[in-house]
N, C-alpha and C positions, 0 to 999 in steps of 0.2 A: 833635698836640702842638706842633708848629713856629707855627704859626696861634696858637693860644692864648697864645705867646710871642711873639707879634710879628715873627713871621717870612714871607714868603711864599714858603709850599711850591709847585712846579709840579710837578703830579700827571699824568705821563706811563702813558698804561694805554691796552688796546683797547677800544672800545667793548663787548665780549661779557664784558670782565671786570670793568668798570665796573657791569654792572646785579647781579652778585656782590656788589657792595658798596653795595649798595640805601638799607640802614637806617642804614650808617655815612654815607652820602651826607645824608642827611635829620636826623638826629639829631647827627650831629658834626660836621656843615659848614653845613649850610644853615640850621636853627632857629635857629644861636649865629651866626648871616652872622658864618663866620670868611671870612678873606683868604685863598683857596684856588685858584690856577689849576689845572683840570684840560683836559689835552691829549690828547682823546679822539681816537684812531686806529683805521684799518678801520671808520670810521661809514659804513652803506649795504650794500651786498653787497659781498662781498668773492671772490668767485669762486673760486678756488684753495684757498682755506682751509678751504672748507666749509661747510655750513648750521650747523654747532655755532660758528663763529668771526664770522656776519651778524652785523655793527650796525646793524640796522635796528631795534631797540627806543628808543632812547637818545632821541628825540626825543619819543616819549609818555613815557618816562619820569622826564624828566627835568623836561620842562614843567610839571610838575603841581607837582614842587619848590617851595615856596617862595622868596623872596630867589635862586632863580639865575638866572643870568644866563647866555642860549645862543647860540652865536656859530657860522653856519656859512659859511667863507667859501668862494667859488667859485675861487680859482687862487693861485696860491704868492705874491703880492704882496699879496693877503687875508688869505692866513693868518698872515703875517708881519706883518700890521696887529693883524690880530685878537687873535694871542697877545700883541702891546704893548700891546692895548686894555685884554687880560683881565687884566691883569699891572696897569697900572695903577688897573683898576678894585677897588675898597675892598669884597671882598666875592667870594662864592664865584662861580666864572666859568666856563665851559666852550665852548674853542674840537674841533668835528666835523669831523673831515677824512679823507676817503675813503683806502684802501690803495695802494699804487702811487704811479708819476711824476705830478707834475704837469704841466699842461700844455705847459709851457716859456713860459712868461709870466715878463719882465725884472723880477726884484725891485731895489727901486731902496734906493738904500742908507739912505735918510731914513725912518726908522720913521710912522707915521699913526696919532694915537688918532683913534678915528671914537667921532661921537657916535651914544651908546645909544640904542638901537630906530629905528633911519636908515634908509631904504633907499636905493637909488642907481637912476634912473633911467636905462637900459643904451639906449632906443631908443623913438624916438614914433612912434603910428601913430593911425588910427582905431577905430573900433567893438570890432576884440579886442585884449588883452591877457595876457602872460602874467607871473604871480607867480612868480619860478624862487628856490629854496633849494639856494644850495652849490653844490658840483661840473659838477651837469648846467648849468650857463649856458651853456657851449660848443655842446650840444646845442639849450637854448632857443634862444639866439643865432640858430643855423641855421632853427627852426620860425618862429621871427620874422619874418626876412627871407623865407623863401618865402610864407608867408601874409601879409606883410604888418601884423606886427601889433605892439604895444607892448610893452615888455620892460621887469620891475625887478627888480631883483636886492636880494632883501628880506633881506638879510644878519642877519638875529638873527630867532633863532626866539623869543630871550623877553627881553626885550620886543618882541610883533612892533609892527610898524611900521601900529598901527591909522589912523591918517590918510590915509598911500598907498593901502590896503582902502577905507576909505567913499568917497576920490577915485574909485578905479577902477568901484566900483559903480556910483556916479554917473555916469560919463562912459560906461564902455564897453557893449557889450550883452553881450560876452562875456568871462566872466574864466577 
């Protein structure tokens, strides 16, 4: 209703209660691309909470969406980008952000709209590469440097960032 009045609602929810609200996702935000931030929490496992409380659906489910727009950033200076992104962006948005601390990574006080469907090139290398979404970059990061291999940090699930994919096809033997 906020949306349909020209308002931008930010739609704080966990990811497991999010796919609850499936039909109203699709048919009152995404068909009518109203201006809807939603600030999807506990996306991925979530350990402690449960297998009934996993967000591990939200990213097939959400993709197939229409007009949305899916934003998953890898450390609290992303995410803090991301929700400016999603906030700016004209049209329903959805920033994925795992449960728990972040990494302790310095958020700097100067907000970043990042251009839609971007990736960001984290580390060069030869022959492998890998495509990391979200959180685990800490983790790629690490597989990186011991193998030796190229690293992006492909920050939007939708619009994914198809130019850095046929680059990497092209260049590396292993994606």
């Amino acid at each position: 209703g906020l949306a349909c009045e020209g308002q931008k609602p930010v739609v704080c929810i966990y990811s497991t209660f999010l796919q609850r609200a499936y039909d109203q996702l699709i048919h009152d935000v995404a068909l009518q691309k109203l201006d809807v931030l939603f600030a999807v929490d506990r996306a991925g496992f979530v350990g402690a909470d449960g297998s009934t409380h996993s967000g591990v659906y939200d990213l097939s489910y959400l993709r197939c969406i229409p007009n949305m727009l899916i934003m998953a950033p890898s450390n609290e200076e992303e995410c803090k980008n991301m929700l400016y992104t999603g906030y700016l962006h004209n049209g329903p948005a959805v920033v994925r952000y795992p449960r728990g601390e972040g990494l302790g990574v310095k958020v700097k006080e100067k907000f970043e709209n990042y251009e839609i469907g971007v990736s960001k090139k984290i580390r060069s290398a030869n022959k492998i590469i890998i495509l990391c979404f979200g959180s685990i970059l800490d983790v790629c990061l690490d597989v990186a440097e011991n193998l030796d291999c190229s690293l992006i940090d492909m920050r939007f699930i939708k619009p994914i960032d198809d130019k850095a994919i046929l680059e990497s096809a092209k260049k590396y033997s292993l994606i």
